[in-house]
C-alpha positions in Angstrom: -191.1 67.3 -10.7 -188.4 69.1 -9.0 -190.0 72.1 -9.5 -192.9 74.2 -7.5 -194.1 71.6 -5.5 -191.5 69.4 -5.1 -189.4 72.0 -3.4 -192.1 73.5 -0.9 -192.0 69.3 0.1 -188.0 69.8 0.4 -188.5 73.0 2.6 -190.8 71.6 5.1 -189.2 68.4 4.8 -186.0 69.9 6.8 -188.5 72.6 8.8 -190.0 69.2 10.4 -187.4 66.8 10.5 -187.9 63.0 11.8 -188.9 62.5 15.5 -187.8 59.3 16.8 -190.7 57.3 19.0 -189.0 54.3 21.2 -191.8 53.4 22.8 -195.9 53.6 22.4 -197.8 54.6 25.0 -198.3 51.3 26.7 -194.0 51.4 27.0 -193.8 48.7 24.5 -191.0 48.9 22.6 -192.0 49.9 18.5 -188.3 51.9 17.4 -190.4 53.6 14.8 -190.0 57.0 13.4 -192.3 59.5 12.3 -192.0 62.0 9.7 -194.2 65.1 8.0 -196.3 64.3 5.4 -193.8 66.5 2.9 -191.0 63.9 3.3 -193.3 61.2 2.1 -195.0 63.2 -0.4 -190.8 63.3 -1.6 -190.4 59.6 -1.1 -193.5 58.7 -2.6 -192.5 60.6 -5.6 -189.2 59.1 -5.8 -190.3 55.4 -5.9 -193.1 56.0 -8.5 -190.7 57.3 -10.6 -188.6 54.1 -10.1 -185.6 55.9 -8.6 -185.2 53.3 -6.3 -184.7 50.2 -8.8 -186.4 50.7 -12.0 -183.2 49.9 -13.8 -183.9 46.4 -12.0 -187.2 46.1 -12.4 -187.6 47.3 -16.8 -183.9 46.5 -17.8 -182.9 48.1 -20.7 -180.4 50.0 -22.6 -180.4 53.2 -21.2 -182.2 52.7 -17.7 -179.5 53.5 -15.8 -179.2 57.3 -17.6 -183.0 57.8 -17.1 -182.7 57.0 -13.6 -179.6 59.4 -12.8 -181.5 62.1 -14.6 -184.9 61.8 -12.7 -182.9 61.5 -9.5 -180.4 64.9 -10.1 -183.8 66.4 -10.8 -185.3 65.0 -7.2 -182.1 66.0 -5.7 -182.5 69.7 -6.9 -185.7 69.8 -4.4 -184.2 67.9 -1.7 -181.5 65.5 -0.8 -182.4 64.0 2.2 -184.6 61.7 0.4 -182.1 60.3 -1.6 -180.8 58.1 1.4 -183.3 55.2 1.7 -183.7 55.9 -2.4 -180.2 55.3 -3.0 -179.6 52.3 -1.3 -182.6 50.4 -2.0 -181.4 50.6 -5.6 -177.9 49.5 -4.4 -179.2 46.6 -2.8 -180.4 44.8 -5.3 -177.1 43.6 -6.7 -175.9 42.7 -3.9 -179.1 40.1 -3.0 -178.4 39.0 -6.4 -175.4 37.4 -5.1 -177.7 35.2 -3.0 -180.6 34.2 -5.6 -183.1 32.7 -3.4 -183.3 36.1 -1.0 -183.0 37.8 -3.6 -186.6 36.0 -5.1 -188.1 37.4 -1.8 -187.2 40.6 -1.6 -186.7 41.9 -5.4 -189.9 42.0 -6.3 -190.9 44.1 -2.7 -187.7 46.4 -3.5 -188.4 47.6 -7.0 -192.5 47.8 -6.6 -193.6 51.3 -8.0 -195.7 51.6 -5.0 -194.4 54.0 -1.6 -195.8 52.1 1.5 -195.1 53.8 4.6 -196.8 51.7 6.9 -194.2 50.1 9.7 -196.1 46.8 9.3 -194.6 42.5 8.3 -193.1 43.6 4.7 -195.6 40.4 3.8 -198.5 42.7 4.6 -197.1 45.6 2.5 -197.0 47.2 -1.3 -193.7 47.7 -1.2 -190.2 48.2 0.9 -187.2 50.1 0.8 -183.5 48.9 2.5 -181.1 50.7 4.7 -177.9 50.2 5.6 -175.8 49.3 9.0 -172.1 48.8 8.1 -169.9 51.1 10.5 -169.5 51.1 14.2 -167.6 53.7 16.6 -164.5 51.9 16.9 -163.3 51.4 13.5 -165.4 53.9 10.9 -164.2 53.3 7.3 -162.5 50.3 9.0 -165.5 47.9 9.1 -163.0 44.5 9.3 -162.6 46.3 12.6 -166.4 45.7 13.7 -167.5 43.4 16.7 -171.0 43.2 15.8 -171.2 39.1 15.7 -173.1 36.8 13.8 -174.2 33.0 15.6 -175.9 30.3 13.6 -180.0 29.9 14.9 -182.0 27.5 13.5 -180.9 28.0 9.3 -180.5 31.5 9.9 -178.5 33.8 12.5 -179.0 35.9 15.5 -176.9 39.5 15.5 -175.9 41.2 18.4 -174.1 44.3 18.4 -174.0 48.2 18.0 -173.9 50.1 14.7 -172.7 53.7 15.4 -174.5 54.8 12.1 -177.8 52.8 10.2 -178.9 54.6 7.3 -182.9 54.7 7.0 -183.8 53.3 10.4 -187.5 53.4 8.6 -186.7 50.8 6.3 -187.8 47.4 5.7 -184.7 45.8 5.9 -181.0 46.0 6.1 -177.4 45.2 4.9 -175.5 44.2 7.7 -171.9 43.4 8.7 -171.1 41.0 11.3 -168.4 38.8 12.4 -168.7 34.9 12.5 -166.4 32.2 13.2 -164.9 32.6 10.0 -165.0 36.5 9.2 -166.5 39.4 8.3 -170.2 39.1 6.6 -172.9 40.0 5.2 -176.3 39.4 6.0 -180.2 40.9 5.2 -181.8 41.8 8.5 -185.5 42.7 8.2 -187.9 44.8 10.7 -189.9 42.2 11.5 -188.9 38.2 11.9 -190.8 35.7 9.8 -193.2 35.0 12.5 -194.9 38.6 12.3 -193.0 39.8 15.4 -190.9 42.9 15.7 -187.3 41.9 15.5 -184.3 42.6 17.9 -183.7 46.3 16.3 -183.9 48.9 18.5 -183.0 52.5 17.7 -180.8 54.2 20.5 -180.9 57.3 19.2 -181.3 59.7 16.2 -178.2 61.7 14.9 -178.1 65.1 15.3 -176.5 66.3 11.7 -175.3 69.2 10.1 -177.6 68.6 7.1 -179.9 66.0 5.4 -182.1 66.7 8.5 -185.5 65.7 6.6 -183.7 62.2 6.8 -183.1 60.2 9.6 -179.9 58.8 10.7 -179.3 56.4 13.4 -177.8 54.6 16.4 -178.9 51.1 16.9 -178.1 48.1 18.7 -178.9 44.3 17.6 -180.3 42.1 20.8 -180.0 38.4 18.9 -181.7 39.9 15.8 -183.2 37.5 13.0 -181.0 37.6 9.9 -180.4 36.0 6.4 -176.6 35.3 5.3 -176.2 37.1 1.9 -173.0 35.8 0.0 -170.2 33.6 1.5 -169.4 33.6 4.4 -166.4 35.8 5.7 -166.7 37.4 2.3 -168.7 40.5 3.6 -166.9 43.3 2.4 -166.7 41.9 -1.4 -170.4 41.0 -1.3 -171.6 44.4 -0.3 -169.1 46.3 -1.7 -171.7 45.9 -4.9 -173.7 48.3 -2.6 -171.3 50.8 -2.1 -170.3 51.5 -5.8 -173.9 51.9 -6.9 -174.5 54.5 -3.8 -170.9 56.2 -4.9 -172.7 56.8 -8.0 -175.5 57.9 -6.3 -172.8 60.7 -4.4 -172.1 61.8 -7.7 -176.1 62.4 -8.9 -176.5 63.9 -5.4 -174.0 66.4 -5.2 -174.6 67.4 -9.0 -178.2 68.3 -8.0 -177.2 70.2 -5.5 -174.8 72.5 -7.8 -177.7 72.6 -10.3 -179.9 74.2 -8.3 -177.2 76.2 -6.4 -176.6 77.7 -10.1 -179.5 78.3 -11.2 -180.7 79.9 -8.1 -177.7 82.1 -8.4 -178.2 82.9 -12.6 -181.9 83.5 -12.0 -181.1 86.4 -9.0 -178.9 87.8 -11.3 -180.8 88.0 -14.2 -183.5 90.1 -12.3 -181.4 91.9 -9.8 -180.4 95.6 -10.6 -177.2 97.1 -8.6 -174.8 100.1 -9.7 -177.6 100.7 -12.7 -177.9 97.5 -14.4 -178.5 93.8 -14.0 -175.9 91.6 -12.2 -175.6 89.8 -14.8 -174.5 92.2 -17.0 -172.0 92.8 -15.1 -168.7 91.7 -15.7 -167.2 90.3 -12.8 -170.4 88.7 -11.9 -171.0 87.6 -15.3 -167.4 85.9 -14.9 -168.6 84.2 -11.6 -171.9 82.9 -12.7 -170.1 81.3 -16.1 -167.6 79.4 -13.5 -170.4 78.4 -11.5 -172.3 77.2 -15.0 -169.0 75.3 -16.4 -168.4 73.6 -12.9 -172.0 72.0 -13.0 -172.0 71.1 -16.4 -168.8 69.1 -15.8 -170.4 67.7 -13.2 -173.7 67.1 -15.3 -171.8 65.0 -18.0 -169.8 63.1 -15.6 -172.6 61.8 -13.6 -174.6 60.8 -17.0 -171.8 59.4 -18.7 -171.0 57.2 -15.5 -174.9 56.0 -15.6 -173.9 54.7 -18.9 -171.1 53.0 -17.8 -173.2 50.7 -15.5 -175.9 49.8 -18.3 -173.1 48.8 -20.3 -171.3 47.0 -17.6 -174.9 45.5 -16.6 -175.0 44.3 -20.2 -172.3 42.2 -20.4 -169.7 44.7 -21.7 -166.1 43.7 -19.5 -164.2 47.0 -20.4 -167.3 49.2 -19.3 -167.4 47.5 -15.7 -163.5 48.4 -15.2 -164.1 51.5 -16.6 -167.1 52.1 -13.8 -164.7 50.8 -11.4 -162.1 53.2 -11.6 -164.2 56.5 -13.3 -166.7 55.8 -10.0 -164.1 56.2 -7.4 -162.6 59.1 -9.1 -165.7 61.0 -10.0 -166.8 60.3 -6.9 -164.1 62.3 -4.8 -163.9 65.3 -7.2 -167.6 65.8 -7.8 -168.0 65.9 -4.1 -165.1 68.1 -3.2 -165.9 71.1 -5.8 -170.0 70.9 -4.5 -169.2 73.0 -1.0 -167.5 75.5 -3.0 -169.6 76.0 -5.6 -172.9 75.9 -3.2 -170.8 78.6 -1.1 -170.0 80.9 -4.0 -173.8 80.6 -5.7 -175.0 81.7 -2.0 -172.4 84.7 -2.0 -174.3 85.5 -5.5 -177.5 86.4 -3.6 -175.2 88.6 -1.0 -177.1 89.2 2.5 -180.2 87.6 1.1 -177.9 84.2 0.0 -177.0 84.0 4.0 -181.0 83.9 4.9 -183.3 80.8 5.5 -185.7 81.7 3.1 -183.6 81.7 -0.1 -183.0 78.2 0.9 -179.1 78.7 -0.1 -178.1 77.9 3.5 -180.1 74.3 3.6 -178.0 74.0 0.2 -174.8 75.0 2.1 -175.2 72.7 4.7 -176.2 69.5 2.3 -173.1 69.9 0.3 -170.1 68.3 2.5 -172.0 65.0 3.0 -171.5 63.1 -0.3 -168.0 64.0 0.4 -168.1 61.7 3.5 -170.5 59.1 2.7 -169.4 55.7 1.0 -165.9 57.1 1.6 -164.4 60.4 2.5 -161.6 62.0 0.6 -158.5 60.0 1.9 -160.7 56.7 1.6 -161.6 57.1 -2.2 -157.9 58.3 -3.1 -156.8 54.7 -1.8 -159.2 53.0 -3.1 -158.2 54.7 -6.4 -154.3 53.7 -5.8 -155.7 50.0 -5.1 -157.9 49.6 -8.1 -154.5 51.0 -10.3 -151.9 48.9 -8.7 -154.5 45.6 -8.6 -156.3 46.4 -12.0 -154.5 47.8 -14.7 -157.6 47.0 -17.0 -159.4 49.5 -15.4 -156.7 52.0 -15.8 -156.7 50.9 -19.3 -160.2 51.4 -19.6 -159.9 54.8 -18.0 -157.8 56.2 -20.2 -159.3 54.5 -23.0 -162.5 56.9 -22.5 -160.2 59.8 -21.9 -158.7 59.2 -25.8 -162.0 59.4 -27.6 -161.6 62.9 -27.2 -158.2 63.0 -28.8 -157.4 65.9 -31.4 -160.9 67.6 -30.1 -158.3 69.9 -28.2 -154.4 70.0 -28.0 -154.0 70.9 -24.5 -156.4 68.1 -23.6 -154.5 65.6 -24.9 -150.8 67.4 -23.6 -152.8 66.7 -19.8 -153.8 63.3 -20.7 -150.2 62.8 -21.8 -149.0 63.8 -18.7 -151.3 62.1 -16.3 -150.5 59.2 -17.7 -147.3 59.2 -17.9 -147.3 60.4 -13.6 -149.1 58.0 -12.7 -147.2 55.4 -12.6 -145.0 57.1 -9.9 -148.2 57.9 -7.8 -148.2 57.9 -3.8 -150.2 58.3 -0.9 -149.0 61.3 -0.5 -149.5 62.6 -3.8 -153.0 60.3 -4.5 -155.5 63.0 -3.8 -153.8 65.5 -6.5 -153.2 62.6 -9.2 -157.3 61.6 -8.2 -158.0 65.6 -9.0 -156.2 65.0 -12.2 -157.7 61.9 -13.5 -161.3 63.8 -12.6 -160.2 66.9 -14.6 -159.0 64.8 -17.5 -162.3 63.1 -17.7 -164.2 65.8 -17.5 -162.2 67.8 -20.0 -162.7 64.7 -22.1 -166.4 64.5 -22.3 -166.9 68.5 -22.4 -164.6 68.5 -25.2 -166.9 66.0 -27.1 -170.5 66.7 -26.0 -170.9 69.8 -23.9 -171.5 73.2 -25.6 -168.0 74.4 -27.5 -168.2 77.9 -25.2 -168.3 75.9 -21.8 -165.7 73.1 -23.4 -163.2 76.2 -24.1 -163.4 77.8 -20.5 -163.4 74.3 -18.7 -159.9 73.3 -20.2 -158.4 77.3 -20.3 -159.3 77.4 -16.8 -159.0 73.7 -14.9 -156.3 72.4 -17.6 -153.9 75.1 -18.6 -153.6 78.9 -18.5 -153.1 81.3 -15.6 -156.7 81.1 -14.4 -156.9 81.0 -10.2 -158.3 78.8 -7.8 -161.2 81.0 -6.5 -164.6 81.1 -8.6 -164.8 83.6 -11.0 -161.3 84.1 -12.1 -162.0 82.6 -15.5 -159.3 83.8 -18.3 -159.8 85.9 -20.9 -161.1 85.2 -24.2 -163.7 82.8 -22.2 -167.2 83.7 -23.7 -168.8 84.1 -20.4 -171.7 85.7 -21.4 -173.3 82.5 -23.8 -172.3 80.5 -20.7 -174.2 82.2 -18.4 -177.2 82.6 -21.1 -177.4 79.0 -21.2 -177.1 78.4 -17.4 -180.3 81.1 -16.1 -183.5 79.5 -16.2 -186.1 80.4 -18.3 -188.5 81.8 -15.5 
């Protein structure tokens, strides 16, 4: 799926990105967007495959896995899609919160069919749900928001301005308002119960670096129709269900992109004769190209293995759902931060031709800094990280719980482990982004140790865990076999 096809969609996807329309030609107001047909031809792909809530819908052991598989294969032909996607999944928990919305909408959230129509949700196959949390004045801060909340006849009118809504397209919306008595959430759909379009109105769409096949907005609530969701003045620990499932989501994302980053870069290489033979025969590329390879399969096991964690969690098992907690957050921020890098050094692999349109690297380029920032930048996670360890030592437990299954597998492993653990306890905000890095490494050292390929294991923890390797890509030590690493990262084409 994310090949042939699927990435000519991606392509002219971002070639034709959304065009806002305010206003139909009469000058009524209709806030709609339009899109080219490749960007539903993505989306319609994604919800047939159930990216968007099978794991909902057919519960079972292993859903969760199957999903983050299918979507770092979707990813690898185009990210923007992932969006509306991502949090229509992440939305489900949260209406579970409140079970008689959540008897409305499931059903129309998780329905294997991609209705595009902007028509009354009651009149459609299926919907997808956005997201309107943050506002210009406060950012991360959302207890800083002024959008308010009034009580109207059993449900509530919003007024207000969200700086950035996710999926203007969608259905329907998480929202955070004030009321009298706090921060909270509610469900705000496109159109009112009545059939009429409701108070939404887009001001403007954003102009972004990347994900420009996807739309991201400006809009403003005139006494909007809305549905409480959870208790009231408990918005941020009612939605916050939303924002670890689309942190997870971060993770998938930005691990398709350095999939196909690599494998763009391993398949130039393996065709590309310079100085006599092929780049990849060469050493110092061959060196480059097996960082690039270890890198993503890190980041390939850490995003399956954290899929896992939530169909245990989901299942009942406690020590799983501290472990998602924590390993989320902390996957979330290092998986993130390494994508620009690697993106950037698998584009410098393709030299002049890397830096032009066509070989799609750039688009790439441009994608990878935004998982970093969304659902929490870098400062953001590594605080949430020292919260969840000063206000849940389980999870910490948990954590490195996971982190010993690996122990005797490889001695300076469990010397790092050792360490970390015995450092964090003197961990500040200060020092919270490098002790995040750590606890990231660890983990990934842990599960490459135990179920990635021994050659890839041995140059991920003689280069990230010990030894004199460098910062830069491509400086792995010696003794690393680079060229079974890059073997098994070119693709077969």
């Amino acid at each position: 799926m994310a090949g042939g096809e699927a990435l000519d969609w991606g392509r002219l996807a971002n070639t034709n990105p959304p065009v806002l329309r305010t206003h139909d030609r009469y000058g009524e107001r209709i806030d709609e967007v339009e899109f080219h047909p490749a960007w539903h031809q993505l989306m319609r792909a994604g919800v047939e495959l159930g990216l968007h809530g099978s794991p909902w819908r057919e519960p079972q052991a292993g859903s969760h896995v199957a999903r983050a598989a299918a979507f770092m294969l979707l990813a690898q032909a185009e990210s923007g899609f992932g969006c509306p996607i991502s949090m229509t999944y992440a939305a489900v928990p949260v209406l579970r919160q409140q079970p008689e919305v959540a008897a409305s909408w499931e059903p129309r959230l998780t329905s294997l069919e991609y209705d595009q129509r902007m028509v009354p949700v009651a009149e459609k196959a299926g919907a997808l749900s956005g997201m309107a949390m943050t506002e210009r004045q406060g950012g991360s801060d959302v207890r800083a928001n002024t959008t308010s909340a009034e009580p109207a006849g059993g449900a509530w009118a919003i007024t207000g301005a969200k700086w950035f809504c996710s999926a203007p397209m969608c259905d329907v919306f998480l929202v955070l308002a004030q009321t009298a008595n706090g921060l909270s959430c509610f469900l705000l759909p496109r159109w009112r119960p009545d059939g009429t379009r409701n108070a939404f109105h887009i001001q403007r769409l954003k102009d972004k670096l990347g994900n420009r096949s996807n739309a991201s907005s400006e809009v403003e609530f005139h006494g909007a129709y809305a549905v409480m969701v959870g208790p009231e003045g408990r918005g941020v620990p009612t939605i916050i269900q939303m924002v670890n499932h689309t942190r997870l989501d971060c993770v998938l994302g930005s691990t398709g992109l350095m999939r196909r980053a690599t494998a763009e870069a391993a398949h130039h290489a393996a065709h590309r004769m310079a100085f006599g033979k092929l780049l990849a025969d060469q050493p110092l590329m061959r060196n480059v190209l097996a960082d690039l390879a270890v890198e993503t399969e890190a980041a390939t096991l850490t995003s399956l293995r954290l899929a896992r964690a939530y169909d245990e969690a989901w299942a009942g098992d406690a020590e799983a759902k501290q472990f998602a907690r924590l390993a989320t957050a902390v996957s979330k921020y290092w998986v993130c931060k390494r994508t620009p890098p690697t993106v950037a050094e698998a584009l410098e692999c393709l030299g002049g031709n890397g830096f032009v349109e066509e070989s799609q690297l750039p688009r790439l380029y441009r994608e990878s800094p935004l998982n970093s920032i969304w659902e929490g930048s870098g400062n953001v996670i590594a605080l949430d990280v020292l919260r969840a360890i000063a206000k849940s030592p389980e999870s910490v437990e948990a954590f490195f719980t996971e982190i010993a299954t690996a122990e005797g597998g490889d001695q300076r492993l469990d010397a790092y482990a050792a360490k970390l653990r015995d450092d964090l306890a003197d961990a500040t905000e200060v020092s919270a982004r490098r002790m995040v890095e750590r606890m990231a490494l660890a983990f990934q050292g842990s599960l490459l140790v135990r179920h990635g390929d021994p050659a890839v294991a041995q140059a991920f923890v003689a280069s990230r865990l010990e030894g004199d390797s460098g910062l830069a890509f491509g400086t792995l030590p010696p003794g690393v076999d680079a060229r079974a690493i890059v073997e098994r990262a070119t693709p077969r084409i």
